[in-house]
N, C-alpha and C positions, 0 to 999 in steps of 0.2 A: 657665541651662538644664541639667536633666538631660542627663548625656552618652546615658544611654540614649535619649533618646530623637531624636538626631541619624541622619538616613539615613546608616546604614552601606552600602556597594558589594558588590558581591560578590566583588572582591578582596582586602575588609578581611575576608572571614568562610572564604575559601577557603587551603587550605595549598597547595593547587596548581596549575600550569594546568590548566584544566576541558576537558573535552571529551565530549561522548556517544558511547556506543558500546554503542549497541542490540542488539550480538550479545550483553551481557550481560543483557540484561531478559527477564523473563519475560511469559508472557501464557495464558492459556486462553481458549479460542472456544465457542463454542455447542454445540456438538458435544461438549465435555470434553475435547479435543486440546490437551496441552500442548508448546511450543516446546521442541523437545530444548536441552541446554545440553553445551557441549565434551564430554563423556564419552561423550555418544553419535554425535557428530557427529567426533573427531578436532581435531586441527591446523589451522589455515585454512590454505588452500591457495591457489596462484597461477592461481585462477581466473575465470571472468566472464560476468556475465548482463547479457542486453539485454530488454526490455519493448517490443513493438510498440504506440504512441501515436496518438492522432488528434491531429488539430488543426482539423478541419474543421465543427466543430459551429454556429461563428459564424453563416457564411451561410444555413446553415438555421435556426438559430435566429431571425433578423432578418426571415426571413417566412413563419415558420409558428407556431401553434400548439404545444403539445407535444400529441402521440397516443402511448399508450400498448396496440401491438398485445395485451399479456398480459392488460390488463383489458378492452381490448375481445371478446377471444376469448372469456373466461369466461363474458362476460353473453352471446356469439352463435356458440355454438361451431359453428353448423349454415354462418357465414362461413369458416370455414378456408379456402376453395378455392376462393372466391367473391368473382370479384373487383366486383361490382355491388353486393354485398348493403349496405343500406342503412345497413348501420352503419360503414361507411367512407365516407359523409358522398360522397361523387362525387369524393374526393380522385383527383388522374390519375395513372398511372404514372410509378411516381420518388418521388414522394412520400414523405420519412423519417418511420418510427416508432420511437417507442423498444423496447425489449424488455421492459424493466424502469424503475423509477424510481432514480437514484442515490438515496443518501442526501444530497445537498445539492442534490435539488432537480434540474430539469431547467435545469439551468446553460450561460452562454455559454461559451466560452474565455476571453470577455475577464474570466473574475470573479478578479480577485486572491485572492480568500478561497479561492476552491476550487482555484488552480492552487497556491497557495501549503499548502494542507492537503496535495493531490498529492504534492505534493513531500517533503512530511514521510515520510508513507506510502511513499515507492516508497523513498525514503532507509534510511530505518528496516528497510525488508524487506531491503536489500543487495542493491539492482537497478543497475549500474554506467551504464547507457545507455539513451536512448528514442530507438528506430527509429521518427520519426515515416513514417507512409504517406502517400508522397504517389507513389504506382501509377498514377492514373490520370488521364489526358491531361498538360497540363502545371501542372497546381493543386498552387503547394507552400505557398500558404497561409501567404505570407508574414507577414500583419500580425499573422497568429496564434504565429506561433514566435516571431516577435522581441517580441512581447510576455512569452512563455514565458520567454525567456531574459534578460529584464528583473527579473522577478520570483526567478527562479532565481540570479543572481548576487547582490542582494538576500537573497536567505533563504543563501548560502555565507557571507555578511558574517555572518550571523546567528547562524554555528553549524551548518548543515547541510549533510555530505557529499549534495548532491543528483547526481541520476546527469546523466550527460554525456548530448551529443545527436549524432544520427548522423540518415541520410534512408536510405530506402528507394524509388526511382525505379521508369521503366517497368519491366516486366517483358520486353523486349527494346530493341534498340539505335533506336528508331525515332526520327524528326527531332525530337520533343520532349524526348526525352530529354536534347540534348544544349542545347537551351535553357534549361532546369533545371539541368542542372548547370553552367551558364554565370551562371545566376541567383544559385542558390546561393552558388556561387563569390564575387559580385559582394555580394551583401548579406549574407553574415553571414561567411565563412572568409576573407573578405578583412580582416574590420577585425581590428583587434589587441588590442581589447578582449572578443571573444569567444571567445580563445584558451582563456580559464579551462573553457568548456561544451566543447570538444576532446575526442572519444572517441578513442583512439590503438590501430591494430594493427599490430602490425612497423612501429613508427618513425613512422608518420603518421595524419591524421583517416579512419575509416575511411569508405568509404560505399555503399552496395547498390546499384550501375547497371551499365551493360555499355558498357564504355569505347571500344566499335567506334563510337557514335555522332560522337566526337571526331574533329577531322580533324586530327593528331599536326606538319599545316605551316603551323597557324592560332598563331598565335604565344600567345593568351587558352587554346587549347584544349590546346598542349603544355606550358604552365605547369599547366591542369585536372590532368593527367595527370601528371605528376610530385607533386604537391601530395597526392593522395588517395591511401589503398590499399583499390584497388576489389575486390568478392567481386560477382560476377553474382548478382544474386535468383531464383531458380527460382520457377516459380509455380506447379507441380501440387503434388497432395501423394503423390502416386507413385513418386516419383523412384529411382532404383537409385542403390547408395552411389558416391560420386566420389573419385578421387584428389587428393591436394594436391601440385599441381605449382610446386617449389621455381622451377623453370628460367623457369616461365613464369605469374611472379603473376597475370596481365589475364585467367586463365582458370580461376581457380578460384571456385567457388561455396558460396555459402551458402543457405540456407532460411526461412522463415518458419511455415509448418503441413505437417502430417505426417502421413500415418496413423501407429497404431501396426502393427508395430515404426516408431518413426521412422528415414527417412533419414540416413546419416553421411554431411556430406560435407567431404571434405580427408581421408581417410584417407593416415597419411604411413607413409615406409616401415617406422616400427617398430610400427605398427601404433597408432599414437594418433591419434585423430579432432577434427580441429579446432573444427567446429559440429555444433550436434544443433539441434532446435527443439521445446518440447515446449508441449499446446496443450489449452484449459480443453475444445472442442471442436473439430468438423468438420464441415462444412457437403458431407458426401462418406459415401458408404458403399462395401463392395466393389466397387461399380458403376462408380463415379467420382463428379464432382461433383454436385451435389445442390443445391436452394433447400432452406434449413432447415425448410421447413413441407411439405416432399415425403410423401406421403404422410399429411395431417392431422398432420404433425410427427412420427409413428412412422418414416421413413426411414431418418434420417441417425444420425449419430455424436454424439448427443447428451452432457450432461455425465454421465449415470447409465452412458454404456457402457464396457465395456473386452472386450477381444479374449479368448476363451476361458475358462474358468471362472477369472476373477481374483477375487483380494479382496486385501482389505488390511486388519492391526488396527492396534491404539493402545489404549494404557492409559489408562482413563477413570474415574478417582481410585481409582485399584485393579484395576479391574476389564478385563479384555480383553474389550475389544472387536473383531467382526469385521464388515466392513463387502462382502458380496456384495450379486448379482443381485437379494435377496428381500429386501437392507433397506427396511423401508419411510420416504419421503420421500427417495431415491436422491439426488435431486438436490444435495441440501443435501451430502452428501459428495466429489462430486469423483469419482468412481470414475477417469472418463475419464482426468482430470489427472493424477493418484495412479500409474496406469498409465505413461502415459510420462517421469512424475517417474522412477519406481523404474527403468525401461528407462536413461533417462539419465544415474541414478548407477550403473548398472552397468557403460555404457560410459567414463565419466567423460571428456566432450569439455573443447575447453580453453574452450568458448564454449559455453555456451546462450542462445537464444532465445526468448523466451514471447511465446506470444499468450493473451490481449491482456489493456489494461488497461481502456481506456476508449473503446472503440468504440459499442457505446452505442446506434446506432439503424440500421435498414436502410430500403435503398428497397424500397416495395411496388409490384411490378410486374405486370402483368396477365397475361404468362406469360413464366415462366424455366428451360430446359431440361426441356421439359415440364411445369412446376408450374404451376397456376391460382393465381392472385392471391400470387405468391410472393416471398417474403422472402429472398435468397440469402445473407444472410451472419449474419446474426441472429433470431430469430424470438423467442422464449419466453423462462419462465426454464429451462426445459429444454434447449432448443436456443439457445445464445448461448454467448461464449465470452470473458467479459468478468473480470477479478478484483478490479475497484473496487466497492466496497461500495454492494449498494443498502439499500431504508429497509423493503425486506419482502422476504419468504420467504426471500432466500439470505442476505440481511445480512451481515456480514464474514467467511465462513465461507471464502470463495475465498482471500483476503486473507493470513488465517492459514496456510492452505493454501500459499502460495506463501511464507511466511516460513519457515516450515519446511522447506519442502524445502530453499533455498538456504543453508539455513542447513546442510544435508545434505551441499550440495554442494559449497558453499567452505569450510566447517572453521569452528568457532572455535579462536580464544586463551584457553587457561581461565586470565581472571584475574579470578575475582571479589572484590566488595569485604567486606572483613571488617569485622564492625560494633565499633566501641570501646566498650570498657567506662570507662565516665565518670561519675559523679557531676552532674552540672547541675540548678542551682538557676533553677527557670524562675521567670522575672521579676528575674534577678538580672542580672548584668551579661554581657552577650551577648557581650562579647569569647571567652567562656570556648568559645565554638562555633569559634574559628579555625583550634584546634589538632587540632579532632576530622577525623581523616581518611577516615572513613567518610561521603563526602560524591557527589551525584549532581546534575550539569549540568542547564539545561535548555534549549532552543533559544529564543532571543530573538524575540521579535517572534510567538509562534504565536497568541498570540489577538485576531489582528486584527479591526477591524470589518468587515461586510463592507454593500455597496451598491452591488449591480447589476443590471441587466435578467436576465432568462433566455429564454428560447425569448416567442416572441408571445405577451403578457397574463401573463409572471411577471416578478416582482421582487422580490429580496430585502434585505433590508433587517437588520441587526444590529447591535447597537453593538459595543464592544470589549470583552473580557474585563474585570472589575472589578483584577480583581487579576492581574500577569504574575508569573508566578512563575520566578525564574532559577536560583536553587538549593535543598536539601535537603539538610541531614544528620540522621543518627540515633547513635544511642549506647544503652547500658542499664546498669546495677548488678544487682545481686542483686533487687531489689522494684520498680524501672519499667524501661519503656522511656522513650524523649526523643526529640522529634522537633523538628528548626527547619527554617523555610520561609522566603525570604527570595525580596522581590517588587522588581519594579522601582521601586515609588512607595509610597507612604504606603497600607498595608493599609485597604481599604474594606471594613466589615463590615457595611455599611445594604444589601445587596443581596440576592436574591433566591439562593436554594439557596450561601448561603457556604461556605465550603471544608470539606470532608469529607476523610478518610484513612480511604483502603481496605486492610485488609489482608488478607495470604492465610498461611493455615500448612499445615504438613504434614496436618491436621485438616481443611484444606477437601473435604468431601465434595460427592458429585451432587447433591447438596441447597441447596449453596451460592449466592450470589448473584454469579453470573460466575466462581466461581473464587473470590472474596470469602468469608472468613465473618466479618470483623468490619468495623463502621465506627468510628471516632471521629469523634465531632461536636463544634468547638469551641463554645462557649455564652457570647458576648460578654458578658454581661451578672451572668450568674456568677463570670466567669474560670475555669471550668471546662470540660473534654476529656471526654466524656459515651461510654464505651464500649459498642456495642451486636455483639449478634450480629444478622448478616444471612443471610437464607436468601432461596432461587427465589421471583421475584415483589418481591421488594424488601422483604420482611416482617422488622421489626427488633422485639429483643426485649432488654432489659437486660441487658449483662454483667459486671456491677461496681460497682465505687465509683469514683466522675469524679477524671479528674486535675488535673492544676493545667493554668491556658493565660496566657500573656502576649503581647500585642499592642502592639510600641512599633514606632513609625513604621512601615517597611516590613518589617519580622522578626517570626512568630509563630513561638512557642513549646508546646511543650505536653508532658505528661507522664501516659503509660496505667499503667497496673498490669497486672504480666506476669503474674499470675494470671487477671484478667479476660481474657487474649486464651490461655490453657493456655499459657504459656510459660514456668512457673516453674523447671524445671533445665537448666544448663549454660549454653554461647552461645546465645542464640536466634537460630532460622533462620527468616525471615518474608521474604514480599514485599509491599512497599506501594506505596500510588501516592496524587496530593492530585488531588481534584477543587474547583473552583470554580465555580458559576453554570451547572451542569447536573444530572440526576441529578433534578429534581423527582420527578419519575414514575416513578424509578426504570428509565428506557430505556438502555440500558450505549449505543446510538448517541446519546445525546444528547454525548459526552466527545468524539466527532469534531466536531460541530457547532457547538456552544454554549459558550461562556465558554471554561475553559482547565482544561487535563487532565493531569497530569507523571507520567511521560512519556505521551506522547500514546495515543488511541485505547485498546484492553486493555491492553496494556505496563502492567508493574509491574516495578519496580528491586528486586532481591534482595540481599538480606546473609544 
């Protein structure tokens, strides 16, 4: 047997321990907002972000439909305030709608594929913790988190810093309270196998309740109480700024939503603030609280507002961009967010807060604080406050939004990787790839199949990525570039949209495809790497002469011409990413979804 063509490991092709670290990748959004990278962002710093979580989708998933208040509005907008009107079916009060559609679908909790992409996504942004809500009565939705954190220490095995978990209880000391966190206690910070999911502040798991509820000579409850380091939940978004009392931990608070300016609270005495919370929206105006749809949805604090003549630019492939009151499609930018993003790098707390990620749907109720047929906590795509990607209008734009700024706010390490200059003879002898050190990780196990219910009458159904892809490296000479990809199994090239390589250079203009302006397409049957130029719309047009490609067991090979991509002087500076088994239609959501993406979603890996 040819040695080449024996499954090589990806120990046998790597010089190093691997590890991902997405504060080096890049990415462009829809908008043209590119992820700052260490020069503009600084040092990383000893800082940390929490993500406010649902978990409660299950139960209403398992007996209802999914409804979709934004498309129903559109086709009966004369319903807004109308809780009878015919086109809410006689559904009763309480009743959940969604706001928007995610992009995978209106999903239960229980689907591996989506908690498990979750988890990539919130890892990737450098979100350290998920506050799941569980506020109200005493629903902490057990079967749904420890399912969470089955899958979560699964994907840590796999390769991925996934964020820790913390709870977020009643919003005062009341008798449920303390049977939650007796519960808590009992099913998941008691076993010693979920220590790894452990969010820690000053020395122990932290957790949002109000520790009055305990009775300190119940012997289960003064273990409670030593075990946690508790911050009280505030529940308005009003709140006046709070002191951090050293003396007397059981009395300091944290937040969840805010207006702008947002609340500080734990001001200590040098004046450094311990929590901020900053929030996609507000279901509040000057007035106070609000149902989102207050006023036909002109009320509240939607995602297009910010306080006082604000804007905010960004260089958008050259070009500054300013983003006020008169952009038209407000929404797609974030204004609101943007606002107490920039508020809370200016105070720099040692903790942020965001809401939210995946809240996802509201009860529609026949009246809420004076609203007719009103929505209190989600309503639209306007009025929602949500940063998980849906499959129309906002699309991942929120997503990016919040990678960036945290990426503002806790610093990178600028170490990126430099590309080797090599020689490789593709189709020749693959060992010669071991040495090259310009090489990029990638999370094991992401392109699972996926096969489960979703909300009443959905079901989804997927196989598994053809090809998993575990590493990449690149290299160039003077006349190519070289790229190897190395899979977990024997490369399958009988499949449906096979693996493409996107690339991006200093040359990608607004015209570009994502950010993209070249592809390489390998062509099995040739042995040939087909380079084209890509523009908006997914319109590809020839840029060169094809390069060589080799395909032995689990390792392709391939080799562009640095002319055909403008990169013919000095080091070339590019970012690229490999797609497999999406991308037919040219949908840049299809790389969350479908087959397998390196690195995942936008991300492209720079040299």
């Amino acid at each position: 047997m040819d040695k080449n063509l024996i499954k090589c490991s990806p120990a046998k092709l790597s010089s190093r321990d691997l590890y991902a670290d997405p504060n080096q990748w890049g990415a462009v959004d829809a908008l043209g907002r590119r992820l700052p990278d260490a020069k503009e962002t600084g040092p990383s710093r000893n800082k940390f972000v929490g993500i406010f979580y649902w978990t409660w989708h299950t139960s209403s998933a398992r007996n209802n439909p999914a409804r979709n208040v934004s498309e129903i509005v559109k086709r009966n907008p004369d319903a807004i305030n109308d809780f009878n009107h015919p086109c809410w079916e006689g559904t009763s009060s309480g009743t959940p709608y969604f706001w928007g559609k995610p992009i995978y679908g209106y999903y239960d909790d229980h689907d591996e594929f989506v908690v498990r992409k979750n988890a990539e996504l919130l890892a990737n942004a450098g979100v350290d913790v998920l506050f799941f809500d569980t506020t109200n009565g005493d629903f902490l939705w057990t079967e749904e988190y420890l399912f969470l954190a089955e899958v979560y220490k699964k994907a840590m095995k796999q390769g991925i810093n996934v964020p820790k978990f913390a709870f977020m209880l009643n919003f005062c000391p009341v008798p449920t309270s303390r049977t939650m966190l007796r519960n808590v206690y009992k099913d998941f910070y008691s076993k010693p196998e979920n220590e790894c999911l452990f969010f820690y502040w000053e020395g122990k798991p932290i957790i949002m309740a109000h520790p009055e509820c305990l009775d300190p000579s119940d012997p289960l409850d003064r273990e409670i109480l030593g075990f946690f380091t508790f911050r009280k939940n505030e529940p308005t978004y009003f709140a006046a700024d709070t002191l951090y009392k050293a003396d007397k931990p059981m009395e300091n608070w944290w937040g969840w939503c805010s207006v702008y300016p947002q609340t500080k609270y734990g001001v200590k005495e040098d004046g450094r603030v311990e929590q901020m919370t900053v929030n996609v929206a507000q279901n509040a105006n000057d007035d106070g609280l609000h149902a989102m749809n207050t006023s036909g949805g002109e009320g509240v604090y939607g995602r297009s507002y910010a306080k006082g003549n604000y804007s905010y630019s960004y260089d958008k492939f050259g070009v500054k961009t300013t983003v006020t009151e008169d952009t038209p499609e407000l929404s797609l930018y974030g204004r609101n967010f943007q606002q107490q993003w920039d508020y809370a790098l200016k105070v720099d707390p040692e903790f942020v807060f965001v809401t939210g990620w995946n809240e996802l749907i509201a009860g529609r109720y026949d009246n809420w604080i004076g609203t007719d047929n009103a929505f209190p906590d989600q309503y639209d795509y306007e009025h929602s406050r949500d940063c998980e990607p849906t499959s129309t209008v906002l699309g991942d734009n929120y997503y990016y939004q919040l990678v960036a700024n945290i990426r503002r706010y806790k610093g990178i390490d600028d170490a990126p990787v430099a590309i080797e200059k090599k020689t490789i003879d593709i189709g020749g002898d693959i060992g010669v790839w071991k040495d090259v050190k310009s090489e990029f990780a990638a999370y094991e196990g992401s392109g699972l199949k996926r096969d489960a219910d979703g909300w009443v009458g959905d079901h989804f159904s997927q196989p598994a990525a053809p090809n998993e892809i575990l590493l990449t490296k690149c290299a160039y000479d003077d006349e190519n570039l070289y790229f190897m990809c190395e899979c977990a199994d024997n490369i399958k090239t009988r499949c449906d949209a096979f693996m493409k390589l996107l690339i991006t250079t200093d040359k990608a203009g607004e015209g570009s495809f994502e950010g993209f302006d070249y592809m390489v397409s390998p062509i099995v049957r040739t042995k040939t790497a087909v380079p084209e130029k890509i523009t908006k719309g997914f319109h590809r047009a020839p840029a060169g002469e094809p390069g060589k490609l080799s395909i032995k067991a689990n390792v392709l090979e391939l080799s562009v011409s640095r002319k055909a991509l403008g990169l013919e002087k000095g080091v070339p500076s590019f970012g690229f990413k490999w797609c497999d088994a999406n991308l037919q239609k040219g949908d840049i959501i299809d790389v969350y979804t479908k087959g397998n993406a390196v690195p995942a979603g936008r991300f492209f890996f720079k040299v």
